[in-house]
Every structure is written in structure tokens, then in C-alpha cells.
C-alpha positions in Angstrom: -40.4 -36.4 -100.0 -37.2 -37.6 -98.5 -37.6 -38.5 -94.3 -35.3 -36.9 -92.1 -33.6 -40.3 -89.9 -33.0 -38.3 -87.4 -36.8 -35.9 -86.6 -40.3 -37.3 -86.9 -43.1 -34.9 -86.1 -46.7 -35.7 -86.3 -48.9 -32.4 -85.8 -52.4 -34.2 -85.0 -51.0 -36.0 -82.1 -51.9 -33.1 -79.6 -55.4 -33.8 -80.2 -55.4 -37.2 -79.4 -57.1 -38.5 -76.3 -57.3 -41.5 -74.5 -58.4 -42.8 -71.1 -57.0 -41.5 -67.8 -54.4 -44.1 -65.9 -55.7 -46.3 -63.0 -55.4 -43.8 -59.9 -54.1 -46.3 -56.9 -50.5 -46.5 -58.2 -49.6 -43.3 -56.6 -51.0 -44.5 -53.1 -48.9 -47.7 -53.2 -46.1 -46.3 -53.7 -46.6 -43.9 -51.5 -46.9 -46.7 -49.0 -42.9 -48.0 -49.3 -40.8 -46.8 -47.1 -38.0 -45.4 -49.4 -40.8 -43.6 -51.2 -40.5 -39.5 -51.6 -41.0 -37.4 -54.5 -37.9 -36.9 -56.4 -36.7 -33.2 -56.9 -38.5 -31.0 -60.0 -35.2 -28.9 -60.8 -35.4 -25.4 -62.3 -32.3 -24.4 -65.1 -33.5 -20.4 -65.7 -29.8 -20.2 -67.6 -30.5 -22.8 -70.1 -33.8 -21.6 -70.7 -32.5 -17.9 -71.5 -29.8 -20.3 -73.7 -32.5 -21.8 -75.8 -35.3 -19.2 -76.1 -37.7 -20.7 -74.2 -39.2 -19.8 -70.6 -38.5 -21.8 -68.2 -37.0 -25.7 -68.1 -37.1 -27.7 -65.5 -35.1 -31.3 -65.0 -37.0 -34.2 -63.3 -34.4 -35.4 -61.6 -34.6 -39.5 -60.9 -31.2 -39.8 -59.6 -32.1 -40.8 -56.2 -35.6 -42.4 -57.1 -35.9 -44.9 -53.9 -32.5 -45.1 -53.4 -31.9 -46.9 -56.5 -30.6 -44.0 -59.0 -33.5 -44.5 -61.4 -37.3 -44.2 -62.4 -37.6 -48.1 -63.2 -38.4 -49.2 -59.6 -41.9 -47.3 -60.0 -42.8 -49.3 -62.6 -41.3 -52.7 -61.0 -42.9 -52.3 -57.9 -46.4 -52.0 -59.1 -46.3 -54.7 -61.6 -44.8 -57.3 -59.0 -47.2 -56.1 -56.2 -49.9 -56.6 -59.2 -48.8 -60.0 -60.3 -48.6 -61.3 -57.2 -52.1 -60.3 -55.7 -53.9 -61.3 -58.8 -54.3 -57.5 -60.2 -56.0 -56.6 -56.8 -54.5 -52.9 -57.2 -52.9 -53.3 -53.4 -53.2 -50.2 -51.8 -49.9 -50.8 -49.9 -47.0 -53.4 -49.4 -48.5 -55.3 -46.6 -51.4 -56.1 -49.2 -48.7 -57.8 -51.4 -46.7 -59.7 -48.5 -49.9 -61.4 -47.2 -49.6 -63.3 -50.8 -46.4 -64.1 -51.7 -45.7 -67.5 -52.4 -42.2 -68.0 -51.6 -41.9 -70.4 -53.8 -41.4 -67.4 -56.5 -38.4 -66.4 -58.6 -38.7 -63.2 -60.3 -37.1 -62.7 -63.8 -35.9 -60.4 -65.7 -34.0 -59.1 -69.1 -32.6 -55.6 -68.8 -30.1 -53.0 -70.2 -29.2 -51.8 -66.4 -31.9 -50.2 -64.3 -35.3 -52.2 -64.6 -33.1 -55.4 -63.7 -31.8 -53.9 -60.5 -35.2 -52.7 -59.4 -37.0 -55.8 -60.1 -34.0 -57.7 -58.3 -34.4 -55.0 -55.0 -38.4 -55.8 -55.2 -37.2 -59.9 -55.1 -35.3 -58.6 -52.0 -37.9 -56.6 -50.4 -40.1 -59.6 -50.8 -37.6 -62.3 -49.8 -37.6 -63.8 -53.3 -35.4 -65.6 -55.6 -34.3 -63.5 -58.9 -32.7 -63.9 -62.0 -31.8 -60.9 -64.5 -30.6 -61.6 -68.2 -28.6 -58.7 -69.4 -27.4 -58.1 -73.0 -23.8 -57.0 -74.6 -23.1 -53.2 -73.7 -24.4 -53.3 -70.1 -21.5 -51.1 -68.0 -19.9 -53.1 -65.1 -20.7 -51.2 -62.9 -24.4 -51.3 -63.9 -24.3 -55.5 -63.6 -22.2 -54.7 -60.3 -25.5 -52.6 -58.9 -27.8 -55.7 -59.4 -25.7 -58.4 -58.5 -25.5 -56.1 -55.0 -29.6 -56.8 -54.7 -28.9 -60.0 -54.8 -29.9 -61.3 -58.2 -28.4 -64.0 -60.2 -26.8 -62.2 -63.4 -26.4 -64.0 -66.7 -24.9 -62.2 -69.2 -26.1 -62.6 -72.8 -24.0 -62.5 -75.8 -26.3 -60.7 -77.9 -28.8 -57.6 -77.9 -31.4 -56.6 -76.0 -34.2 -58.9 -78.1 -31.3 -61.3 -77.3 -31.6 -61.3 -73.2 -35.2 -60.9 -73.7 -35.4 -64.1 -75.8 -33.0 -66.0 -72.9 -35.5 -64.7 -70.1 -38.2 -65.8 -71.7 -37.0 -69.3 -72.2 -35.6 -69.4 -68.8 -39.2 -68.8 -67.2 -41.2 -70.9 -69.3 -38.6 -73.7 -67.9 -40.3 -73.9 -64.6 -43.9 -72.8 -62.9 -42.5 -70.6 -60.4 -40.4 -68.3 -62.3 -42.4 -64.8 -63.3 -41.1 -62.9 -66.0 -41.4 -59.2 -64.7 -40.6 -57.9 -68.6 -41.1 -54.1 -69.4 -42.0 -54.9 -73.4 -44.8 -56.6 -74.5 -45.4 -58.6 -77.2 -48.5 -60.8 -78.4 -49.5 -62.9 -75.1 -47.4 -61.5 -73.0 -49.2 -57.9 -72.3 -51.1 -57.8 -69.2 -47.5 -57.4 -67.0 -45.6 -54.8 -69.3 -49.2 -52.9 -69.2 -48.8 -52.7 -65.0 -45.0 -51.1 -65.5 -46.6 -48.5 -67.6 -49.2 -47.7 -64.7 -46.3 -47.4 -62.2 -44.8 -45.2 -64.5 -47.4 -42.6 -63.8 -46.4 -41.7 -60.3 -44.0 -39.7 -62.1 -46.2 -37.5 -64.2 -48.5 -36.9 -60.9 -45.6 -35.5 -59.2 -44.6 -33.2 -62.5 -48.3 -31.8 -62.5 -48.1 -31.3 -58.9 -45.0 -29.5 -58.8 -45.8 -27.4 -61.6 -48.9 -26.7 -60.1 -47.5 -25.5 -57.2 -45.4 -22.6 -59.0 -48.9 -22.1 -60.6 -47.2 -23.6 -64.1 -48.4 -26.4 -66.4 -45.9 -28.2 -68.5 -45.9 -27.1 -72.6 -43.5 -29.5 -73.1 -42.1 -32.9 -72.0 -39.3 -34.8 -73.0 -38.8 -38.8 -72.9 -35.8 -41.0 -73.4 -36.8 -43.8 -75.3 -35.8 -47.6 -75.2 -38.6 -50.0 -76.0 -41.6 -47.4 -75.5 -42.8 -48.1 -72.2 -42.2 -44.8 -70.3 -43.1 -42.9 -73.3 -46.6 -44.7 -73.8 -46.6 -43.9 -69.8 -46.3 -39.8 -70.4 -48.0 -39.9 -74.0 -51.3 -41.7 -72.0 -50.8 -39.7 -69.0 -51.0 -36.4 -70.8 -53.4 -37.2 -74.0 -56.0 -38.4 -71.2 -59.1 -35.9 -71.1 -58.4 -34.2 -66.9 -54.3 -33.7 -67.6 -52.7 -30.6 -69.5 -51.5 -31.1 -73.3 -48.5 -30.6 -73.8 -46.1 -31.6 -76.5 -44.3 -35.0 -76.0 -41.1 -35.3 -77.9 -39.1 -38.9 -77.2 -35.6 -39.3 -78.0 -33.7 -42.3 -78.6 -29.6 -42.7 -80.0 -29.4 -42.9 -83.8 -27.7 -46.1 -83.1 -31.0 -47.5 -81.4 -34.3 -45.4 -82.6 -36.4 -48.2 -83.3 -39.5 -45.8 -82.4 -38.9 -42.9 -84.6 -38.3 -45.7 -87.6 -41.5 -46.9 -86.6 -42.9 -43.8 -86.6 -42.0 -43.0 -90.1 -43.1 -46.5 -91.4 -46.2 -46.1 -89.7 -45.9 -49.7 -88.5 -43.7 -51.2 -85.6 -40.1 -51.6 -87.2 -37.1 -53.4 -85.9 -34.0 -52.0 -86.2 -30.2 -53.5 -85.9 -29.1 -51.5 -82.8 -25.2 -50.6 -82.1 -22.8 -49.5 -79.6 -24.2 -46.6 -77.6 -23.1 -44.7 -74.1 -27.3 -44.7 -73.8 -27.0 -48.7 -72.7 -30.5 -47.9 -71.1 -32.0 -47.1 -74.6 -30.2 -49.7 -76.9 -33.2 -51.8 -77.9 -34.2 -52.5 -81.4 -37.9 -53.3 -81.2 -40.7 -51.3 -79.7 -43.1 -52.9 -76.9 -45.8 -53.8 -79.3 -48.5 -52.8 -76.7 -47.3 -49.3 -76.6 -46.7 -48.3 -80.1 -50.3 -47.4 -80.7 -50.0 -44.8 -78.1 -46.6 -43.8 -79.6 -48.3 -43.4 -83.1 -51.5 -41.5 -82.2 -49.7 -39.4 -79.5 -46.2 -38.5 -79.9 -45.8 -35.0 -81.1 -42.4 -35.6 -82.4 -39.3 -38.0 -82.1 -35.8 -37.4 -82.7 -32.6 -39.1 -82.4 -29.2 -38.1 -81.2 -25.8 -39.2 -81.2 -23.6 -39.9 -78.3 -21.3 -36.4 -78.3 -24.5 -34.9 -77.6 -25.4 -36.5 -74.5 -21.8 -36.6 -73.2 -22.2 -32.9 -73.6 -25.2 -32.9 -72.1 -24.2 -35.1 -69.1 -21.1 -32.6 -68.9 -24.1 -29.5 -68.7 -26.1 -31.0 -66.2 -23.3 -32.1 -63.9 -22.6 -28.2 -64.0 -25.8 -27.3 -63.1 -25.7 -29.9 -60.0 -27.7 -32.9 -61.6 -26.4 -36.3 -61.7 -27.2 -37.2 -64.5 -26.6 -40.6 -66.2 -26.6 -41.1 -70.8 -30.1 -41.9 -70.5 -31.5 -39.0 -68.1 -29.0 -36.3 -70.5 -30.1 -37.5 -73.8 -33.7 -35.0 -72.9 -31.7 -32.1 -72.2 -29.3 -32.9 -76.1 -32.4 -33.6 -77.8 -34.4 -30.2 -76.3 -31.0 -28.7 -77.9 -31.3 -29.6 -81.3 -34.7 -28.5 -81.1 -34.4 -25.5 -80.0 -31.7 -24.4 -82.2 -33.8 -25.3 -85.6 -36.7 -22.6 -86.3 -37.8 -25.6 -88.8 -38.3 -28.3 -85.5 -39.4 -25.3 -83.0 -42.1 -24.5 -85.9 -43.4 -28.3 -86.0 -43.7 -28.9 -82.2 -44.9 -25.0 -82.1 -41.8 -24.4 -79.2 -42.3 -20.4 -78.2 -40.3 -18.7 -76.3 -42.6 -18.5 -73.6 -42.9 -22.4 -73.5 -42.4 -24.3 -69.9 -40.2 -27.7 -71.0 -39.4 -30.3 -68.5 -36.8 -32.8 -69.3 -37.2 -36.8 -67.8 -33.7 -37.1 -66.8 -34.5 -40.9 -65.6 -31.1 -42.2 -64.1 -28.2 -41.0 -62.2 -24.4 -41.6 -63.1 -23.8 -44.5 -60.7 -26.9 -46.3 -62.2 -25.9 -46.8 -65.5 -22.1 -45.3 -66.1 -20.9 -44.4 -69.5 -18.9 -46.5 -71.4 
């Protein structure tokens, strides 16, 4: 049978489990000052578009002031690192150990780099943030502003990973603060993914509150690490089921290649508006979650998500390539009865799309 490149599906995913995440993320967060819930945005005229019942948008746009999810997972994994993996319960737990001797470092693709340069701030540290070819201006501008040295790579994304890495294991102090993992280097990535969660707590919450659980949940996809966040959150044994479909560019979709070699798979990535999901290796860490749990993967090009962006911006969201890729993937879907019958899509079905980053946080090219 010939693969489709561009749709993976996987229909014993759903009954998966795994265990639940730790439970104090949610309460150190909640302990920042810039910390709120971000908005849980209802689009009734898309869902009448699409034949399903109702869609929602998380939007991220103004996640701690920073235009994006990353800082949730930044936050917790510094305050982590720093206090030995004593699950702080706020930010004065963290501050009473910093050694301020510490330079945080980071590679990024835009928005994990700023937030782990505004944690450095926060905590009157020193920072350094590798970012790759592709990287809009403006998003390099946006970390720069928090004060980070920025070295620009000329290369990929493995490419400023590779760089960052070198760069810590130069000197004792430096911490690599890395959303991927890789053989040795696991225990840090693992803590972004917990941060990740505080995001999936607020979905259920919201939903619960308009007496709704989610059916499904879509996930933009660069190395894994958000989607092994949602795919644990919601295979765990207390949380609803619902389908998780990731979506990456088709110039980038190292997970749905790895997904249909059953095996992680790099792939040569290329120029993409989605700067935030140009990586060509999944976090090896996460990929076991991906290939037990992930209903479905798909990827799209870039006239889909400038379309989408377009949509959104109509319907009052800020929405950045990354954050619209989730509303062009839950397109395609919806218009093929051949994908709707894989992921089992009804017309009844409550979706809610992960729209991770505003506009200002990670401009398209």
C-alpha cells in the first residue's frame, strides 16, 4: 500500500493510556505575577462551515505577556533545574537558590528562546539563545529586547541545537534550558513538557464550565514536545479522550515521517512561514508518546496557514503561522469524508485548535 506524505492515522491510539502529569505545575505558575488563563475562544461560524459542532481557539497570543505558550514550559523547567527538581510551589521557592553565577542557554526557532531569555531576566541571570536560518527579525528583535545575547546560526534547527550545546558544555555555569531531548540529555526537556500541561488544565476547565469536554484537539508540531504534553495529558486514565491530531509543514514533518516509519526519522527541513515548526528531528523522549498516542498527523503547506492566519484575524484572533496551522489542518480534515472517517470527526464533535503564538511573536516571512 502506498503512504499518503501528507495524513498518518493510527486508530488504536485512543486507547492508549499512560500516567497522569505531575500536578504542582499549575500552582507555580499560578504564582507569577503575569500569570492568567489565556482566552478559550468560541468560532460557531466555522463550525457550521466544517460540519462539526462547535470549535473553539485556544488562544496563546497574550500568554504572560510574551505572545506565546513556550514560557509555560520555560518557567517550570528553569524553576526545576535550579531547585534541584524540588517541584517549587512558587517563584520565591526558586529565587532563594539561584546561583548568580548562572547563564541560561538556549537554541530556538523564535518563542521558547525569548521565554527562556525573560525567565534569565526575571531571575537576574545571564542568557544566551542560538537561533537557526529562517528565524523572522522581528522574532530575534523580541529576544534580544529580554536581554539575551543572540547568535545566529548558519544552519537548521539540529544546527543551533548542535551550537548551544557546545557552547554550554564550554563552561560549568552555563545550563542548557533545551525543549528536545536526546540520549543524556532528558531529564530538562521532560520538565518543559510538565509546564506544558497548565494549558490542557485550563482547556478542561473551560470546557467544563460550558458543561463540554473536548472530542478533538489539535497541535502544531515542531520537535514533539507540546504534542507529547497534550497526547500524555489526555491518554492519562482521570482526563477525557479525545482525538489528538498534530500538524506540522510538509516542508518540516519530521513526526508524521516517523510516524509512518514506525521509528524516529530525520528529515531535511526547508523554507517555511511556520519558522516555529521547522525542525527535522523529533525529541527522542517524546516520540513514544507520539507513536502510542497520536490519533492522526497531517501536514500542510504554507497557502493553507496564510489562509488560515487571514480566517482567524477575521474572527478577532491574533494569530501567528504556527497558532493557524490547527485551524488549516482541522480544514483539510474536515473536508475529506475518507480523514473524518479515520479520526471518526461527527458532526456533533467539540474541536479545539492550539493556536500557540500571536503575530508579533513570530511574524511571517
Amino acid at each position: 500500500m502506498t503512504l499518503n506524505p501528507t495524513w498518518y492515522s493510527n486508530p488504536q491510539a485512543r486507547t492508549w493510556r499512560c500516567p497522569a502529569p505531575s500536578s504542582s505545575v499549575a500552582t507555580f505558575h499560578e504564582s507569577l505575577d503575569s500569570y492568567t488563563p489565556t482566552p478559550l475562544v468560541e468560532l460557531p461560524d466555522l463550525a457550521t462551515q466544517l460540519g462539526v459542532g462547535r470549535v473553539f481557539v485556544k488562544d496563546e497570543s497574550a500568554r504572560m505577556n510574551l505572545g506565546a505558550f513556550k514560557i509555560l514550559g520555560a518557567s517550570w523547567a528553569i524553576a526545576q533545574a535550579i531547585t534541584g527538581g524540588a517541584s517549587p510551589q512558587s517563584l520565591t521557592d526558586v529565587l532563594i537558590h539561584v546561583d548568580p553565577d548562572t547563564h541560561l542557554v538556549a537554541a530556538t526557532d523564535g518563542n521558547h528562546g525569548r521565554a527562556v531569555a525573560h525567565m534569565a531576566t526575571i531571575l537576574n541571570l545571564q542568557s544566551t539563545i542560538f537561533v537557526p536560518n529562517g528565524v523572522a527579525p522581528g522574532a530575534i528583535s523580541n529576544i534580544a529586547a529580554e536581554g539575551a545575547e543572540v547568535i545566529s546560526v548558519d544552519g537548521d534547527y539540529d544546527a543551533a541545537v548542535m551550537q548551544a550545546r557546545h557552547f554550554t558544555e564550554a563552561d560549568a555555569h552555563r545550563l542548557l534550558i533545551q525543549d528536545m531531548s536526546w540520549p543524556g540529555y532528558q531529564e530538562i526537556p521532560h520538565w518543559i513538557i510538565e509546564g506544558y500541561t497548565t494549558l490542557c488544565a485550563e482547556v478542561d476547565h473551560q470546557l467544563s464550565e460550558l458543561g463540554l469536554v473536548c472530542d478533538v484537539v489539535v497541535v502544531p508540531v515542531g520537535v514533539g514536545s507540546l504534542l507529547e504534553s497534550v497526547t500524555a495529558h489526555y491518554r492519562s486514565a482521570n482526563s477525557a479522550h479525545p482525538t489528538v491530531l498534530s500538524v506540522e509543514p510538509l516542508e518540516a514533518a519530521c513526526v508524521l515521517q516517523s510516524l509512518h516509519a514506525g521509528k524516529l526519522t530525520s528529515v531535511k527541513t526547508g523554507t517555511t512561514i511556520m519558522a516555529g515548526m521547522n525542525c527535522g528531528t523529533p525529541s527522542s523522549d517524546s516520540w513514544p508518546t507520539h507513536h502510542a498516542g497520536v490519533d492522526a498527523a497531517i501536514a500542510i503547506a504554507d497557502e493553507a496557514t496564510r489562509n488560515a492566519m487571514t480566517q482567524m484575524a477575521e474572527a478577532g484572533i491574533d494569530a501567528g503561522p504556527c497558532g493557524a496551522a490547527t485551524l488549516a489542518a482541522l480544514k483539510v480534515l474536515a473536508e475529506s469524508d475518507d480523514y473524518r472517517r479515520d479520526v471518526d470527526l461527527g458532526n456533533d464533535a467539540v474541536v479545539v485548535l492550539l493556536s500557540t503564538e500571536s503575530t508579533r511573536a513570530n511574524p511571517a516571512q
